[in-house]
Residue, then its C-alpha position, 0 to 999 in steps of 0.5 A: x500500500x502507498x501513503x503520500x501526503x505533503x504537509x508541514x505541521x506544528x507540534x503543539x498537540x492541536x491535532x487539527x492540522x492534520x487531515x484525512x488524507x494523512x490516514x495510513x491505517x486505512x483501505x486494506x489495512x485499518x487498525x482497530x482497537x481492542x487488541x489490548x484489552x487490559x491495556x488501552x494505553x498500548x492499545x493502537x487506534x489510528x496512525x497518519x504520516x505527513x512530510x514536508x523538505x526536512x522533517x517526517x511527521x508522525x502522528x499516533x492516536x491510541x484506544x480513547x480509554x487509554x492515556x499515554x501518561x500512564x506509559x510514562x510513569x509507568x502505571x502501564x508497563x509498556x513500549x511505544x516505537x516505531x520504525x523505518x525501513x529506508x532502503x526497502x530491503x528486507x535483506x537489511x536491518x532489523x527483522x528478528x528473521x521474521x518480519x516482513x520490513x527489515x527496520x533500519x531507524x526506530x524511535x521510543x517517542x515517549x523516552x524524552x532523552x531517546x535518539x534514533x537507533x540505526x540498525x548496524x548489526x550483521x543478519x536480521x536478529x542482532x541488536x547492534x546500532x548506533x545512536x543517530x539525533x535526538x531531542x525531537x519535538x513531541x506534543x499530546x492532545x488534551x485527552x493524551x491520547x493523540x501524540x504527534x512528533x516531527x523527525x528530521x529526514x535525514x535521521x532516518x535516511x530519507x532526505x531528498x535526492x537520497x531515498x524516496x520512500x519508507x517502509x512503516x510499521x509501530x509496535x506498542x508493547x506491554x513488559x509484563x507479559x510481552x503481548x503487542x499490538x503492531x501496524x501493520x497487524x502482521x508484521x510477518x506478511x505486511x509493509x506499509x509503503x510511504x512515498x515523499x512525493x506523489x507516489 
């Protein structure tokens, strides 16, 4: 599936900047809540992608019930991330020898102090990377359960003139038990294909 959608946005937690259109999970491949059902705060509801020359923007809304605060104090015993695959390979980055999109850059937006990882590591289950920039601009909507950021393209390998397009996939998990709830839904079967400019 292709998603293309050019659009600066302010990261201010006001997600009314954001359009339709901006919509990944959608057509084939929608995400529906429920997945989690003792954890609506890793419960992932819808994601959306924009783009403008410097920065990917993301934004990720969860279960209306769950809060994103409670992953970061730890009330919910979790893991927010997402991940890149910029050089469409599955014969690069990071696989765990299963999934479909072999992630190359990923992000935990709810670690003030993360950075994006790059995956340097030789086969698809090493854990080996480097850290890349940091310091990225994080906003939640006033329920706090809508979370934007903006990432600079060049973090993760797709600034113009270099790559075109990404592969997409997040991943919410809960540590207690170690379930998961993803997008795509089948991580094994399933790459969302992101293009910077008209497809």
């Amino acid at each position: 599936i292709d998603y293309y959608c050019s659009s600066t946005k302010t990261i201010d937690g006001d997600m009314s900047d954001w359009a339709i259109g901006e919509l990944m999970d959608s057509d084939s491949m929608p995400e529906e809540t429920g997945d989690f059902g003792d954890f609506a705060s890793l419960d992932i509801k819808d994601i959306y992608l924009a783009y403008d020359d410097e920065m990917v923007y993301v934004r990720i809304d969860i279960n209306e019930d769950g809060l994103y605060g409670d992953v970061v104090d730890g009330s919910v015993p979790g893991v927010v991330q997402f991940f890149f695959d910029s050089d469409l390979s599955a014969e690069t980055g990071l696989t765990w020898d299963w999934w479909a999109t072999g992630c190359d850059y990923w992000l935990r937006p709810l670690n003030p102090e993360d950075t994006i990882q790059h995956y340097i590591g030789v086969g698809g289950s090493s854990e080996d990377y480097e850290l890349m920039g940091g310091g990225y601009d994080v906003a939640f909507n006033g329920d706090d359960n809508a979370m934007e950021i903006a990432i600079p393209r060049a973090d993760i390998g797709a600034l113009n003139g270099f790559y075109s397009a990404v592969n997409f996939m997040a991943l919410f998990e809960e540590t207690t038990n170690w379930d998961a709830d993803s997008w795509p839904n089948d991580l094994g079967a399933e790459t969302a294909l992101y293009h910077f400019g008209a497809g």
